[in-house]
Every structure is written in structure tokens, then in C-alpha cells.
Short mmCIF file of the C-alpha atoms (twelve columns), coordinates in Angstrom:
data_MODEL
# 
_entry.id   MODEL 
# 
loop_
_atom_site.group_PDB 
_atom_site.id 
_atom_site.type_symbol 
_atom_site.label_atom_id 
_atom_site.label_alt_id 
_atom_site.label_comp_id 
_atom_site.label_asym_id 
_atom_site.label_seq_id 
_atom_site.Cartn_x 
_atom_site.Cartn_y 
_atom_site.Cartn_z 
_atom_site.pdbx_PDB_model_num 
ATOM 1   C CA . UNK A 1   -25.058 40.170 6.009   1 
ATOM 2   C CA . UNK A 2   -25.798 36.788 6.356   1 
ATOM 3   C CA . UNK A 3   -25.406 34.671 9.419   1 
ATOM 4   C CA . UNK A 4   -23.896 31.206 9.381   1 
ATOM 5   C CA . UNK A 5   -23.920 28.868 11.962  1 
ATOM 6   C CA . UNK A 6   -22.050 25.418 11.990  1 
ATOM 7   C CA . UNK A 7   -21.762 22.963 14.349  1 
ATOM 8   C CA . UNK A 8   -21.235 18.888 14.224  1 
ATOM 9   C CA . UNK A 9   -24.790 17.086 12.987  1 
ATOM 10  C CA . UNK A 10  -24.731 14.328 15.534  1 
ATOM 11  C CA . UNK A 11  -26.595 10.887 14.482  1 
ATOM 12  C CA . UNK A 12  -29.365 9.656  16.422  1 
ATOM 13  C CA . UNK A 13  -27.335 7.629  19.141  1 
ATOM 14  C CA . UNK A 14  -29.607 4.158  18.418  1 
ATOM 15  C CA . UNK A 15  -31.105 4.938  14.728  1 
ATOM 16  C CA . UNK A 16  -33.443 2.511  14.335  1 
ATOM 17  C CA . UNK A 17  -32.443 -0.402 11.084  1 
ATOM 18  C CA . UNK A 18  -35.194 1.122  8.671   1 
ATOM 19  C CA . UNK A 19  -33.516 4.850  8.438   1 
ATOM 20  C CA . UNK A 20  -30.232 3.223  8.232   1 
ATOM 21  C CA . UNK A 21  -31.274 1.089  5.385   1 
ATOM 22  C CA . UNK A 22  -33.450 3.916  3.758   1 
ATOM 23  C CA . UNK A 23  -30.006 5.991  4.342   1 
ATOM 24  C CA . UNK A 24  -27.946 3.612  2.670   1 
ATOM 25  C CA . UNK A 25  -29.927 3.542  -0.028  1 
ATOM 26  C CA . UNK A 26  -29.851 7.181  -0.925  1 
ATOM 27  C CA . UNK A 27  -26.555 7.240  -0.865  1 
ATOM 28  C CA . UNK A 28  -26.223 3.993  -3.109  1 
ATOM 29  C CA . UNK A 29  -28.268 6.146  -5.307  1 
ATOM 30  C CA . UNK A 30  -26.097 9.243  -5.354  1 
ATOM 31  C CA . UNK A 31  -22.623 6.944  -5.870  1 
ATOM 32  C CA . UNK A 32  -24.621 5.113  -8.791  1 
ATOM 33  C CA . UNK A 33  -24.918 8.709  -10.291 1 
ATOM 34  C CA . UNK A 34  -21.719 9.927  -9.684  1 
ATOM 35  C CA . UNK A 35  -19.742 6.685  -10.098 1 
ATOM 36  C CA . UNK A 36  -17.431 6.939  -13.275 1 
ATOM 37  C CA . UNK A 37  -16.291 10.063 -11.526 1 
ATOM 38  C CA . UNK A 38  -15.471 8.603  -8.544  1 
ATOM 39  C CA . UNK A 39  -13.269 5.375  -10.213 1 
ATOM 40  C CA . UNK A 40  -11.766 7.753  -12.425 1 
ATOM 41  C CA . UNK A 41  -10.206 9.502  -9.311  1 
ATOM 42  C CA . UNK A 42  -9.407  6.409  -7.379  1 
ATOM 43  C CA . UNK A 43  -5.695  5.485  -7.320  1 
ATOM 44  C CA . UNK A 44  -4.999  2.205  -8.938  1 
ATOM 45  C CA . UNK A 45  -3.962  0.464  -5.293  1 
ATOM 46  C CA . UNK A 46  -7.549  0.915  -4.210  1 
ATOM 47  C CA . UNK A 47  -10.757 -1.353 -5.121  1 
ATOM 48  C CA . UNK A 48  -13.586 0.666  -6.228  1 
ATOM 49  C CA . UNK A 49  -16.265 -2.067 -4.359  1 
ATOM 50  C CA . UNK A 50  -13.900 -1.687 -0.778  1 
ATOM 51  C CA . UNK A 51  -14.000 1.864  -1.514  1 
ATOM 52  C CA . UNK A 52  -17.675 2.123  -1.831  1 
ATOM 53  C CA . UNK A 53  -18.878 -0.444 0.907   1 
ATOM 54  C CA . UNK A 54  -17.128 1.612  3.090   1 
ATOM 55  C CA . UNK A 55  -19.049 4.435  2.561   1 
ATOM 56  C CA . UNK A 56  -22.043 2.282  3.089   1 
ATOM 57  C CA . UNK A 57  -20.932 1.110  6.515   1 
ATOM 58  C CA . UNK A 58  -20.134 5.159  7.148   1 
ATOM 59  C CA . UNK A 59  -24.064 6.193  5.928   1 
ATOM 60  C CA . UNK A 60  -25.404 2.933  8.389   1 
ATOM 61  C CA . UNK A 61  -23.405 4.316  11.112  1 
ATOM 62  C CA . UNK A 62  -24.223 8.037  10.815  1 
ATOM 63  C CA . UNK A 63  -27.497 8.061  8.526   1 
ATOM 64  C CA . UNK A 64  -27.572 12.228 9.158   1 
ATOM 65  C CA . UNK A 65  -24.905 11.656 6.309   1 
ATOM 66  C CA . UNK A 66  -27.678 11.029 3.816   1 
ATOM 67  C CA . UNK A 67  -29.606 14.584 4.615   1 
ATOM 68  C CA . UNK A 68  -26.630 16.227 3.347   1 
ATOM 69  C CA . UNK A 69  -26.684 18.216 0.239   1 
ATOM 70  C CA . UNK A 70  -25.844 15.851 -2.473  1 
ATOM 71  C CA . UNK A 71  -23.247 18.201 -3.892  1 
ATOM 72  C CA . UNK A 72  -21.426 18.164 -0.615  1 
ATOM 73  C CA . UNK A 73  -21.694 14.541 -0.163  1 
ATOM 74  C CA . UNK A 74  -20.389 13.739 -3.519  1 
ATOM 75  C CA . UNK A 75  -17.510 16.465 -2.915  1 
ATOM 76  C CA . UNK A 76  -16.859 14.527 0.351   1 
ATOM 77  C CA . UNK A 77  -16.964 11.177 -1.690  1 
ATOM 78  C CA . UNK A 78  -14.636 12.427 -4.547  1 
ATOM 79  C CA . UNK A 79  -11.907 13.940 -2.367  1 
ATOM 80  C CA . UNK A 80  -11.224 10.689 -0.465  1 
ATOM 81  C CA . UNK A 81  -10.989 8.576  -3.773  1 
ATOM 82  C CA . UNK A 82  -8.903  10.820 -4.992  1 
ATOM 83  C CA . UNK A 83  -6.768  11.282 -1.801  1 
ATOM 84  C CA . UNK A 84  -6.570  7.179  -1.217  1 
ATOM 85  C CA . UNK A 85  -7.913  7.370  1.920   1 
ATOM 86  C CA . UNK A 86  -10.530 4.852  3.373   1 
ATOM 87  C CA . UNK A 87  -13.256 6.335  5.106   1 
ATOM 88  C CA . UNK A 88  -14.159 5.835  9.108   1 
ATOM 89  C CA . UNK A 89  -11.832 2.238  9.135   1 
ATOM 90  C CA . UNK A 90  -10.122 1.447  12.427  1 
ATOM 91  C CA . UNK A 91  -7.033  2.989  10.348  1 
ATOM 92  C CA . UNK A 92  -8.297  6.247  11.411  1 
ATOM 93  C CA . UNK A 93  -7.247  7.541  8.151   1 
ATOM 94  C CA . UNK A 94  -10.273 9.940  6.421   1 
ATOM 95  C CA . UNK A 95  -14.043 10.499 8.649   1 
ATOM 96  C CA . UNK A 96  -17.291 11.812 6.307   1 
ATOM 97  C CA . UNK A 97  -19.066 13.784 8.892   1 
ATOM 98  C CA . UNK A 98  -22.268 15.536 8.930   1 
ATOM 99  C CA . UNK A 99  -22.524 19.448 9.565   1 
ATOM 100 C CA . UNK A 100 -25.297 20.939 10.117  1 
ATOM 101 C CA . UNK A 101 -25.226 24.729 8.752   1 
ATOM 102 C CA . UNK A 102 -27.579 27.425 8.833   1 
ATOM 103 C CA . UNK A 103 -27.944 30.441 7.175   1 
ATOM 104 C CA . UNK A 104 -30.381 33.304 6.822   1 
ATOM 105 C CA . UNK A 105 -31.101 32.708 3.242   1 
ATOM 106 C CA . UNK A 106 -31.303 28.686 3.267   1 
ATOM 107 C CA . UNK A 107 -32.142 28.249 6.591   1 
ATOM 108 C CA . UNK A 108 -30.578 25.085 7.883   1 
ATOM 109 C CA . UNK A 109 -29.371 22.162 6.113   1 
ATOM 110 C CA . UNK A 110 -26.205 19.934 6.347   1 
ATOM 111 C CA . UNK A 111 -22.859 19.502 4.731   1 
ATOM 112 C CA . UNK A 112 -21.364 16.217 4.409   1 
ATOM 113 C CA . UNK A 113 -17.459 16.683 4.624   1 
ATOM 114 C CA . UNK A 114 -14.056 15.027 4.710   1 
ATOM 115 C CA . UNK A 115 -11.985 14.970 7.735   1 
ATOM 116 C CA . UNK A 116 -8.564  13.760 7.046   1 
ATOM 117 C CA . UNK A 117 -6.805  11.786 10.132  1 
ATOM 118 C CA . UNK A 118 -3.837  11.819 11.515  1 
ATOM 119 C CA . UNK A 119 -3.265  8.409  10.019  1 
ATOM 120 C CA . UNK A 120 -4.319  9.525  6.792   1 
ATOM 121 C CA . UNK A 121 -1.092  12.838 6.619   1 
ATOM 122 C CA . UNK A 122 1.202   10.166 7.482   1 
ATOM 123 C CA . UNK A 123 0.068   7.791  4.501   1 
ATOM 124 C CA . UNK A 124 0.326   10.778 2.487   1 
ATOM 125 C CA . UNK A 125 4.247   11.295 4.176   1 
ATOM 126 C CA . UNK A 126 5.211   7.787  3.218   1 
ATOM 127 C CA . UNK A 127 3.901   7.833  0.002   1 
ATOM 128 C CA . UNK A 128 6.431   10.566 -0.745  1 
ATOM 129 C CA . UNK A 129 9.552   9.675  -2.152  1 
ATOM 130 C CA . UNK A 130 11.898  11.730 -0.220  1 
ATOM 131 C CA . UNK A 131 10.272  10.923 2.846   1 
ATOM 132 C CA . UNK A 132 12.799  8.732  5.522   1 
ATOM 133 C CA . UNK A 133 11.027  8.946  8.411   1 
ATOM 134 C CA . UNK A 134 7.488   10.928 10.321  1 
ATOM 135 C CA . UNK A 135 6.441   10.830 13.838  1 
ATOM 136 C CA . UNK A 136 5.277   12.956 16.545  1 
ATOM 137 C CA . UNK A 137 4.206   12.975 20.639  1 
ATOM 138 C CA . UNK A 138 2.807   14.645 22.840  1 
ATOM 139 C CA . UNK A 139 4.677   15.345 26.679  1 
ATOM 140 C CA . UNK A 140 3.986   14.690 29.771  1 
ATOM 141 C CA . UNK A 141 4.845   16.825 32.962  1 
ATOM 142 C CA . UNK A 142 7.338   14.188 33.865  1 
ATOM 143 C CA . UNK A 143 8.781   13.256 30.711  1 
ATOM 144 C CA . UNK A 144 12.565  13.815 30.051  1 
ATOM 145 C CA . UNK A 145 11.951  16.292 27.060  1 
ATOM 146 C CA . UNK A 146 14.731  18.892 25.538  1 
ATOM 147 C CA . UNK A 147 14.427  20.862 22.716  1 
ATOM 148 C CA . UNK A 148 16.061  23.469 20.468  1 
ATOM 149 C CA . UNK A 149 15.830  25.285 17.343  1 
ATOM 150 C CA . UNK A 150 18.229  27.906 15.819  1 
ATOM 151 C CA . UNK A 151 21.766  26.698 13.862  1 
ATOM 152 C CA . UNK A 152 21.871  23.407 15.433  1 
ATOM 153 C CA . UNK A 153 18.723  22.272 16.422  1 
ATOM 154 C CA . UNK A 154 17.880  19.507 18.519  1 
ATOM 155 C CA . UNK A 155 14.683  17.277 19.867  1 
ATOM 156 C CA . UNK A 156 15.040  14.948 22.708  1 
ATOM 157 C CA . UNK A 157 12.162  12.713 23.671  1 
ATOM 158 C CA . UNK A 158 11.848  9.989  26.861  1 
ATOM 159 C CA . UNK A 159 8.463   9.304  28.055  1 
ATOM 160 C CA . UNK A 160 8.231   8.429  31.744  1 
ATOM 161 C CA . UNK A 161 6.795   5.010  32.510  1 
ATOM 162 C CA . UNK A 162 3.897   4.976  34.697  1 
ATOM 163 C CA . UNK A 163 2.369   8.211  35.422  1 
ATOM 164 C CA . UNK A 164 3.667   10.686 32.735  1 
ATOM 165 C CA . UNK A 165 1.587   13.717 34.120  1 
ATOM 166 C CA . UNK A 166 -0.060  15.946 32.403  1 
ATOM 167 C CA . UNK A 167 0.482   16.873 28.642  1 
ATOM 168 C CA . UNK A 168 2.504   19.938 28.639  1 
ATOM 169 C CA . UNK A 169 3.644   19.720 25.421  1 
ATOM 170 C CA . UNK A 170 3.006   18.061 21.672  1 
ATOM 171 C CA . UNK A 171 5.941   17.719 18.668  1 
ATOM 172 C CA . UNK A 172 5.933   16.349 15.214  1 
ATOM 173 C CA . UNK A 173 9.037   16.129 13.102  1 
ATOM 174 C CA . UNK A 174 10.156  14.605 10.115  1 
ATOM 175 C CA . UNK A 175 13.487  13.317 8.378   1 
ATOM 176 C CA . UNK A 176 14.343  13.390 4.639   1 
ATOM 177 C CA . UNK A 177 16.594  10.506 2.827   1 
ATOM 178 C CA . UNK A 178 18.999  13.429 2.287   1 
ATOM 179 C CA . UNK A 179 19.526  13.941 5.487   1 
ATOM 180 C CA . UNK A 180 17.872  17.252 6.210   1 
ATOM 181 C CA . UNK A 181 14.192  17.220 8.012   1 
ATOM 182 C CA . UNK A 182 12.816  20.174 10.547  1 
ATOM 183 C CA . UNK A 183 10.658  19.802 13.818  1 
ATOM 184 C CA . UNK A 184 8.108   21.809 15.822  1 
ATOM 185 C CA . UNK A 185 6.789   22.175 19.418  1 
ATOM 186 C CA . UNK A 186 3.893   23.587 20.437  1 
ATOM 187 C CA . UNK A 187 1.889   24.252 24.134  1 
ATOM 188 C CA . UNK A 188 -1.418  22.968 24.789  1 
ATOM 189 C CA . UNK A 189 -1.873  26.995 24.793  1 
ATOM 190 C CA . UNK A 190 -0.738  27.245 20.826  1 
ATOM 191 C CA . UNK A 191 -2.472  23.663 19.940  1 
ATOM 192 C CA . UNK A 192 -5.654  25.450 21.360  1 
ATOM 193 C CA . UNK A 193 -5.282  28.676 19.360  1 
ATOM 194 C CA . UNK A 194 -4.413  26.791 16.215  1 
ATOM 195 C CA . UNK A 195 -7.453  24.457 16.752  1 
ATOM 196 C CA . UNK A 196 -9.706  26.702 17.226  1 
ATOM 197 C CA . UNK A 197 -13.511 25.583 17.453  1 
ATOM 198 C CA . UNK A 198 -12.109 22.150 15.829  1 
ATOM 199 C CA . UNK A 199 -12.627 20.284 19.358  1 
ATOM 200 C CA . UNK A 200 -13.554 17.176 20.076  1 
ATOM 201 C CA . UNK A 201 -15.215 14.798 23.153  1 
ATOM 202 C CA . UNK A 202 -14.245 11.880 22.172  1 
ATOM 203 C CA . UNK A 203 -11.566 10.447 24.813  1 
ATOM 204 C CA . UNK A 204 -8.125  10.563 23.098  1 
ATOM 205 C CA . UNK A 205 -5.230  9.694  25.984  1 
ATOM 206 C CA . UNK A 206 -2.637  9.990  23.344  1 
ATOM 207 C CA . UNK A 207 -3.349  13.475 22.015  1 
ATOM 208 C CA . UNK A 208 -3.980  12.557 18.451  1 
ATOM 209 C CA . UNK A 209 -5.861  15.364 17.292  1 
ATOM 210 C CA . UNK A 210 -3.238  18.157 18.820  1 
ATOM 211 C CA . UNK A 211 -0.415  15.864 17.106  1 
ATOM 212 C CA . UNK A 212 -2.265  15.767 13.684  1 
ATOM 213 C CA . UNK A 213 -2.297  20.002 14.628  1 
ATOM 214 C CA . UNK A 214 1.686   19.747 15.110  1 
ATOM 215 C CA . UNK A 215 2.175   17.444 12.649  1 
ATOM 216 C CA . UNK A 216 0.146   19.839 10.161  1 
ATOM 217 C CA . UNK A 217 2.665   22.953 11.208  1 
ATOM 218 C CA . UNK A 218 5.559   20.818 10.771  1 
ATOM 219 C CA . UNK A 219 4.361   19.636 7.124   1 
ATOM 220 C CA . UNK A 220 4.566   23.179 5.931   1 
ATOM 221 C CA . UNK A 221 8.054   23.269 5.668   1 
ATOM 222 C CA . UNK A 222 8.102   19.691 4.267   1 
ATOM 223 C CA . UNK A 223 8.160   18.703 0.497   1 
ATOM 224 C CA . UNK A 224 4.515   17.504 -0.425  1 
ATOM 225 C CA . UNK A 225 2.949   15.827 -3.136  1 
ATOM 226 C CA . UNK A 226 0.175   17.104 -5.347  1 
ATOM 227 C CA . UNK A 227 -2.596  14.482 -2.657  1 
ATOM 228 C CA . UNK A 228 -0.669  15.947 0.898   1 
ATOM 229 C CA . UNK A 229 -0.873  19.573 -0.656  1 
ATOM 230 C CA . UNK A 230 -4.795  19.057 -0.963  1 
ATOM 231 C CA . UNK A 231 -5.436  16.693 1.976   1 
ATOM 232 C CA . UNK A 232 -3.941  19.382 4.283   1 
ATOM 233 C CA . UNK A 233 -5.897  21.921 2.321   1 
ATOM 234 C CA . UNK A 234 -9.632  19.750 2.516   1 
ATOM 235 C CA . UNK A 235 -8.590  18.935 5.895   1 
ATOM 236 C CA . UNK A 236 -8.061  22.911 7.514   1 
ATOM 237 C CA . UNK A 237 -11.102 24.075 5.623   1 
ATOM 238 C CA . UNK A 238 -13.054 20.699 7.637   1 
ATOM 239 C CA . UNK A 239 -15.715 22.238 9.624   1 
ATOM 240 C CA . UNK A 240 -16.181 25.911 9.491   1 
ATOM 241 C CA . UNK A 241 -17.043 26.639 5.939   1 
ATOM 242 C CA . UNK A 242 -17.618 24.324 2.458   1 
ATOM 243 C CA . UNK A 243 -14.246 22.724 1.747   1 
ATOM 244 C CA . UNK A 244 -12.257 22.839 -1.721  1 
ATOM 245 C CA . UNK A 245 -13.764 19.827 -3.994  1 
ATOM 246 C CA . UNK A 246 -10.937 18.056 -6.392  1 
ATOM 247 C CA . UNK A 247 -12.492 18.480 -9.740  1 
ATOM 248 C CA . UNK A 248 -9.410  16.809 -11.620 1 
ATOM 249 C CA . UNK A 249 -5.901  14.450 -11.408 1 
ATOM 250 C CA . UNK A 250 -3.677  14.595 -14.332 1 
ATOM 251 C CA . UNK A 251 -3.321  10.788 -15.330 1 
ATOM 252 C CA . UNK A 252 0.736   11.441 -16.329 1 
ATOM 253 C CA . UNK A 253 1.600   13.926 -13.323 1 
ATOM 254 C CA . UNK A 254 -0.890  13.233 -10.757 1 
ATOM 255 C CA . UNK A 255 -1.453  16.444 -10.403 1 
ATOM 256 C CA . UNK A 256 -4.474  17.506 -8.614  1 
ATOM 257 C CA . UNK A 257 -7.448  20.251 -9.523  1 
ATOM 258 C CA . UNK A 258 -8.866  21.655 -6.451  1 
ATOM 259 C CA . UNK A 259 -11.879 23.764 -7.144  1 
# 
């Protein structure tokens, strides 16, 4: 059986200018290669140059991205074209990250892979015709919260100013423009368990990745577009194993080819 083990590749905290340039440039080589593929799949509101400078600022900030396996990296590359996401932008709305992997027949190696952010589902949300509204929270221990689900459902939501205590809870929920929508709440407990080994140490005071994990459960029940249906699908397989690559987008439908 073999044995894989994957964990976060983590750049060299000061890499020094000449592997960042010598990064860039590898990666300047592999978009060169793999360029008409990458246009072809970018949606007509994005610029092609934005879209690939900022995957040059991404390789000169994190130049482990350039030891990944070029068919990973140009995965990586082709699913955020095609998904209209820019890449590691203040808009937190798509990271490339580094994995490293290692197995008992390759030994180790990394995987370059898109994370979609929570920024990046609800770009996806308002894209979506029937979409009114999208938002979520998380709750502190002395927040006025009340909830319900069943017949008549109900979510009720006042932070407390000043010191809202600990977060006890996190919600996402969504409204349609014909006037249905649906709503979840989950415990740090569930948030954990649905997580799984998908933590972070970055400090995040509002709880964005266990909202983008609510606001993922809540999508389920949501209508989705051919680019949510595969973002959410790129973005659970993130991590753990090699994520679906879209090979395809019908020009007339928009309909995407995950493969």
C-alpha cells in the first residue's frame, strides 16, 4: 500500500531576490507553454496580462511554488482562469499554495494547488442570477443570537459591541430574488469536524475560514452555476489529495469539464 503524506510546503521566510527571480522565471516559462490554454479559459471580464502578473507576484512571494510538478502548477493556473478568480490579491479571493507530498513510490515532491477563498464563493454567489443576497458570521458568547429551522425557520443575529466573547457559534445563509433562501449553523465542534486537517495559523479574529466552512454547507442546497459547482469542488479536494483540473468550458453554455 502506499503511504502518502501531505502537509503545507512553507516558503523560506526571507528567500533571498535571486531564487525569487530564478522562480519567476520558471514559471514565466511554464505559462509561455501553456498560454493559449490558459486565455482560452479566462472569462472575457478578466485581462490575461493582470491575470498572469499576478501569478508572478504569487511565485516571488512563495518561490516553493516553482518546485511543484508542472502538471499541478498548470492545473492550479487553469482552474483559477477559468473560475475568474485572482490569485493571492488583498481580495482574498483564490491562494496557489505549495504542498509538499510524499509517497513511497515518488518519494517527496510538491503539488501546487488552488485554494478558493471565502471571497472568491461569494463572487461566484453574485455572479448568479437568482442570487438576492449572501452573508454569514460567526457568534460570540455574548451576542444576542436566535435561531430555528423546521416549517418556519428563523435566524436572528446582534453582535455585542465591545467584548463579544468567545465564538460559540458560525452561520451562513443566503436569499433568492424569489423569495425563498435556506440557512445553517454550526459549533466550533462541527466547523472542526468538517475542517478536518484544513487548519490554519494565520490570525483570523473574524472566523473567515469556519464561515467559508458554513458558507460551503449552506451552498449545497443553493442553485449554482457550472464555476460555483467546480470552485466548491477544487476547493474541498484543496490539500489532502490532487484536486479535479478543468479540462474544458463550453463557449455557448459555460459549462465546465472537470477532469
Amino acid at each position: 500500500m502506499t503511504e502518502t503524506k501531505n502537509t503545507p510546503a512553507r516558503a523560506p521566510k526571507a528567500p533571498a531576490p535571486a531564487a525569487a527571480d530564478r522562480a519567476e522565471a520558471t514559471v514565466k516559462d511554464l505559462v509561455r507553454d501553456n498560454w493559449q490554454a490558459i486565455q482560452a479559459a479566462l472569462p472575457e471580464t478578466m485581462d490575461g496580462r493582470r491575470f498572469a502578473g499576478l501569478v508572478f507576484n504569487s511565485v516571488r512571494r512563495t518561490p516553493r511554488l516553482a518546485e511543484a510538478t508542472a502538471s499541478s502548477l498548470a492545473g492550479a493556473l487553469l482552474n483559477a482562469a477559468a473560475l475568474g478568480l485572482e490569485v493571492d490579491t488583498p481580495l482574498g479571493e483564490a491562494y496557489l499554495l505549495p504542498y509538499r507530498r510524499r509517497t513511497r513510490d515518488r518519494g517527496e515532491y510538491v503539488e501546487a494547488q488552488l485554494v478558493v477563498g471565502y471571497q472568491g464563493l461569494l463572487r461566484l454567489c453574485r455572479q448568479h442570477p437568482s442570487f438576492r443576497s449572501v452573508s454569514s458570521g460567526w457568534v460570540g458568547a455574548n451576542d444576542h443570537f436566535e435561531y430555528r429551522y423546521g416549517t418556519d425557520p428563523h435566524l436572528e443575529h446582534t453582535p455585542a459591541l465591545g467584548d463579544r466573547g468567545d465564538m460559540v457559534a458560525v452561520w451562513a445563509a443566503y436569499s433568492l430574488r424569489d423569495g425563498t433562501g435556506d440557512f445553517v449553523v454550526l459549533s466550533p465542534a462541527e466547523v472542526a469536524g468538517l475542517r478536518g486537517k484544513d487548519r490554519s495559523d494565520v490570525a483570523d479574529p473574524q472566523h473567515w475560514m469556519e464561515r467559508k466552512t458554513a458558507l460551503k454547507q449552506v451552498l449545497k442546497t443553493a442553485p449554482k452555476s457550472a464555476r460555483m459547482s467546480v470552485a466548491m469542488q477544487v476547493d474541498e479536494q484543496s490539500g489532502p489529495g490532487p484536486a479535479p483540473t478543468i479540462t474544458a468550458i463550453d463557449p455557448d453554455t459555460g459549462e465546465i469539464t472537470a477532469g
